[in-house]
C-alpha positions as CSV (number, residue, x, y, z in Angstrom):
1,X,-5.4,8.9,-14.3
2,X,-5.1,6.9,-11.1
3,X,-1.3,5.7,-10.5
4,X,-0.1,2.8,-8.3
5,X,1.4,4.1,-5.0
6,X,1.4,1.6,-3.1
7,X,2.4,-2.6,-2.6
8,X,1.3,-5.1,0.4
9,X,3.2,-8.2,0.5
10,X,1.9,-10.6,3.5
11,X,4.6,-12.1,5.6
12,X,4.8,-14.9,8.6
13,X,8.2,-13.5,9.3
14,X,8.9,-9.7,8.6
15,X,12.9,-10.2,8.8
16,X,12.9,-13.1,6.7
17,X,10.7,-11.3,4.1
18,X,13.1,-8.2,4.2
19,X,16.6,-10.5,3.7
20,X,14.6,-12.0,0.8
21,X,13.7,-8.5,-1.1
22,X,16.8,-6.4,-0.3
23,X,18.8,-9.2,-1.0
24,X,16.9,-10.4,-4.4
25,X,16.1,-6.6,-5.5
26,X,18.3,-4.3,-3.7
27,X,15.4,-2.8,-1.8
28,X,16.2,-0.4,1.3
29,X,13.6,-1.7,3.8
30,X,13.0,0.7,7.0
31,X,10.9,-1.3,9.8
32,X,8.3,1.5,11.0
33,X,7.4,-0.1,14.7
34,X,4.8,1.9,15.6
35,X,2.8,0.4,12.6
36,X,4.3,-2.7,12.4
37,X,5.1,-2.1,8.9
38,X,7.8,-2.2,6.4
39,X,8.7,0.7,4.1
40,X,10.3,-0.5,1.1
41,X,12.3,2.1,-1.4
42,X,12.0,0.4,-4.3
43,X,13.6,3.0,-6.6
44,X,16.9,4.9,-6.4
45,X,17.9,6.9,-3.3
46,X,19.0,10.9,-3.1
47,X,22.3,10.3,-1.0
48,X,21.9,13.3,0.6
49,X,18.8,13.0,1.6
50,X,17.8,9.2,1.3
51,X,14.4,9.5,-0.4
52,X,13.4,8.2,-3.4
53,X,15.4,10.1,-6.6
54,X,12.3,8.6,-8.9
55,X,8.7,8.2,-8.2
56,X,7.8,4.4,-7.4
57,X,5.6,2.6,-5.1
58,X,6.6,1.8,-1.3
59,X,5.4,-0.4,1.6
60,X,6.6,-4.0,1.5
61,X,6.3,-7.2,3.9
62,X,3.6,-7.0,6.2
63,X,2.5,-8.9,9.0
64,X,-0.8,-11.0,7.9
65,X,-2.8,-9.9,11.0
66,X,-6.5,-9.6,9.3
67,X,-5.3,-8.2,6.2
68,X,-6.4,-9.9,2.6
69,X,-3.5,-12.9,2.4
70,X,-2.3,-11.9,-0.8
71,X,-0.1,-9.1,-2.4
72,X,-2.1,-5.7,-2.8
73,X,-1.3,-2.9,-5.2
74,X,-2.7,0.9,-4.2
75,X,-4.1,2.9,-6.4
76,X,-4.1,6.9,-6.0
77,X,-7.4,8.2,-6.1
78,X,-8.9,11.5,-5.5
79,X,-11.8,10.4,-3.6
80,X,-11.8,6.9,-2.3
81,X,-15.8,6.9,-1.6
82,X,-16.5,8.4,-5.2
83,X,-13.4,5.4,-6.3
84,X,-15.9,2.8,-4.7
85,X,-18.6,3.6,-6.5
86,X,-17.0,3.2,-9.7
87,X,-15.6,0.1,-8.7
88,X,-18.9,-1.3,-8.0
89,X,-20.2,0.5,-11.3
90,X,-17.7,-1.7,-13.5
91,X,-19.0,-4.6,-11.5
92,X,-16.6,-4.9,-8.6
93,X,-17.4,-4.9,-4.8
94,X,-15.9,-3.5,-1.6
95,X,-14.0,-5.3,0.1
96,X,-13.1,-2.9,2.6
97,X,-14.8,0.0,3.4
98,X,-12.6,3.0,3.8
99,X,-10.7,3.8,6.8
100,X,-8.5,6.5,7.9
101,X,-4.8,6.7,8.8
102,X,-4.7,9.5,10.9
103,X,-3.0,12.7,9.5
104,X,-2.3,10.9,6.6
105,X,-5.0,9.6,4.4
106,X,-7.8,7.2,3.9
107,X,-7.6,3.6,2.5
108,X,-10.3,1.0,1.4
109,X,-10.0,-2.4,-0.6
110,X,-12.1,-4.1,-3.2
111,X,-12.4,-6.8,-5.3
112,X,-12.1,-6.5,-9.4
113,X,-13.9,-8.8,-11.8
114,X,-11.7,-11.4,-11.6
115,X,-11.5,-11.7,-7.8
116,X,-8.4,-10.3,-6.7
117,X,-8.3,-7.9,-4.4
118,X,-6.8,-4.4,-4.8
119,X,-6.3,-1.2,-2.9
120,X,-7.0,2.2,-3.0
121,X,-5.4,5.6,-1.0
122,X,-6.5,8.9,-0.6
123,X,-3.7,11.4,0.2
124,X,-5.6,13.7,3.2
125,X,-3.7,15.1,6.1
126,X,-6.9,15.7,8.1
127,X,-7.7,11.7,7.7
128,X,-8.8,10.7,10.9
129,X,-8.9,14.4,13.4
Protein backbone atom coordinates (compact mmCIF):
# COMPACT_ATOMS: atom_id res chain seq x y z
CA UNK A 1 0.00 0.00 0.00
CA UNK A 2 1.22 3.45 -1.13
CA UNK A 3 1.57 5.86 2.13
CA UNK A 4 1.58 9.72 2.14
CA UNK A 5 5.15 11.07 2.49
CA UNK A 6 4.98 14.10 1.59
CA UNK A 7 2.87 17.84 1.82
CA UNK A 8 3.27 21.09 -0.50
CA UNK A 9 1.71 24.14 0.79
CA UNK A 10 2.10 27.24 -1.67
CA UNK A 11 3.22 30.43 -0.11
CA UNK A 12 3.75 34.35 -1.28
CA UNK A 13 5.83 34.72 1.76
CA UNK A 14 7.84 31.65 3.13
CA UNK A 15 8.45 33.45 6.68
CA UNK A 16 5.07 34.42 7.09
CA UNK A 17 3.87 30.85 6.21
CA UNK A 18 6.38 29.35 8.74
CA UNK A 19 5.20 31.88 11.91
CA UNK A 20 1.66 30.70 10.83
CA UNK A 21 2.37 26.68 11.10
CA UNK A 22 4.93 26.54 13.92
CA UNK A 23 3.06 28.85 15.73
CA UNK A 24 -0.68 27.25 14.99
CA UNK A 25 0.79 23.48 15.15
CA UNK A 26 4.12 23.45 16.77
CA UNK A 27 5.88 22.50 13.58
CA UNK A 28 9.83 22.74 13.56
CA UNK A 29 10.38 24.27 10.11
CA UNK A 30 14.16 24.14 8.68
CA UNK A 31 14.48 26.63 5.54
CA UNK A 32 16.68 24.41 3.06
CA UNK A 33 18.20 27.42 0.69
CA UNK A 34 19.70 25.68 -1.74
CA UNK A 35 16.09 24.41 -2.71
CA UNK A 36 14.25 27.16 -1.69
CA UNK A 37 12.15 24.89 0.35
CA UNK A 38 10.82 24.43 3.74
CA UNK A 39 11.17 21.17 5.70
CA UNK A 40 8.51 20.82 8.16
CA UNK A 41 8.71 18.11 11.18
CA UNK A 42 5.42 17.57 11.63
CA UNK A 43 5.64 14.81 14.28
CA UNK A 44 7.74 14.46 17.47
CA UNK A 45 11.45 15.08 17.57
CA UNK A 46 14.38 12.50 19.03
CA UNK A 47 16.25 15.13 21.28
CA UNK A 48 19.27 13.69 20.69
CA UNK A 49 19.25 13.54 17.45
CA UNK A 50 16.33 15.96 16.18
CA UNK A 51 14.61 13.62 13.64
CA UNK A 52 11.34 12.64 13.60
CA UNK A 53 10.56 9.98 16.75
CA UNK A 54 7.27 8.84 14.55
CA UNK A 55 6.83 8.40 10.89
CA UNK A 56 4.85 11.44 9.38
CA UNK A 57 4.98 13.43 6.25
CA UNK A 58 7.46 16.50 5.76
CA UNK A 59 8.01 19.56 3.42
CA UNK A 60 5.84 22.58 4.10
CA UNK A 61 5.47 26.26 2.61
CA UNK A 62 6.78 26.58 -0.69
CA UNK A 63 7.44 29.28 -2.91
CA UNK A 64 4.63 29.24 -5.86
CA UNK A 65 7.23 29.56 -8.68
CA UNK A 66 5.40 27.15 -11.45
CA UNK A 67 4.21 24.76 -9.11
CA UNK A 68 0.29 23.65 -9.04
CA UNK A 69 -1.27 26.71 -6.61
CA UNK A 70 -2.74 24.43 -4.28
CA UNK A 71 -1.64 22.12 -1.34
CA UNK A 72 -0.17 18.69 -2.68
CA UNK A 73 -0.03 15.47 -0.72
CA UNK A 74 2.85 12.71 -1.93
CA UNK A 75 2.24 9.48 -2.28
CA UNK A 76 5.17 6.72 -1.92
CA UNK A 77 5.22 4.61 -4.85
CA UNK A 78 7.58 1.98 -6.05
CA UNK A 79 7.69 3.04 -9.51
CA UNK A 80 6.41 6.41 -10.42
CA UNK A 81 6.09 5.53 -14.37
CA UNK A 82 4.26 2.15 -13.54
CA UNK A 83 2.14 4.72 -10.68
CA UNK A 84 1.17 6.84 -13.83
CA UNK A 85 -0.20 4.41 -15.59
CA UNK A 86 -2.52 3.37 -13.03
CA UNK A 87 -3.48 6.64 -12.49
CA UNK A 88 -4.49 7.16 -15.94
CA UNK A 89 -6.12 3.48 -15.80
CA UNK A 90 -8.58 4.67 -12.94
CA UNK A 91 -9.21 7.56 -15.18
CA UNK A 92 -6.82 10.18 -14.05
CA UNK A 93 -4.10 12.16 -16.06
CA UNK A 94 -0.54 13.41 -15.68
CA UNK A 95 -0.10 16.36 -14.69
CA UNK A 96 3.48 16.21 -14.46
CA UNK A 97 5.53 13.99 -15.94
CA UNK A 98 8.23 12.63 -13.67
CA UNK A 99 11.32 14.32 -12.84
CA UNK A 100 14.37 13.60 -10.94
CA UNK A 101 15.85 15.14 -7.77
CA UNK A 102 19.19 14.22 -8.05
CA UNK A 103 20.57 11.51 -5.63
CA UNK A 104 17.38 11.43 -4.15
CA UNK A 105 14.42 10.30 -6.12
CA UNK A 106 11.94 11.01 -8.79
CA UNK A 107 8.64 12.97 -8.58
CA UNK A 108 5.60 13.45 -10.96
CA UNK A 109 2.03 14.95 -10.34
CA UNK A 110 -1.37 14.15 -11.60
CA UNK A 111 -4.78 14.85 -11.49
CA UNK A 112 -7.53 12.37 -9.75
CA UNK A 113 -11.13 12.22 -10.85
CA UNK A 114 -12.28 14.97 -9.20
CA UNK A 115 -9.59 17.46 -10.42
CA UNK A 116 -7.21 17.94 -7.73
CA UNK A 117 -3.98 17.55 -8.12
CA UNK A 118 -1.76 15.09 -6.17
CA UNK A 119 1.84 13.94 -6.02
CA UNK A 120 3.83 11.06 -6.23
CA UNK A 121 7.73 10.14 -4.99
CA UNK A 122 9.92 7.51 -5.83
CA UNK A 123 12.71 6.96 -3.20
CA UNK A 124 16.06 6.30 -5.73
CA UNK A 125 19.49 7.50 -4.81
CA UNK A 126 20.67 7.27 -8.39
CA UNK A 127 17.69 9.77 -9.51
CA UNK A 128 19.20 12.08 -11.77
CA UNK A 129 23.37 10.63 -12.31
Amino acid sequence: MAGVVHFEIPSDDKERANTFYQSAFGWTLTPMQEMDYTIAITTPSDEQTGLPSAPGPSTGPVPPHGQPQDPIITIDVEDVDAALAQVESAGGTVAQAKDAVPGMGYYAYFKDTEGNTMGLWQTDSSAGS
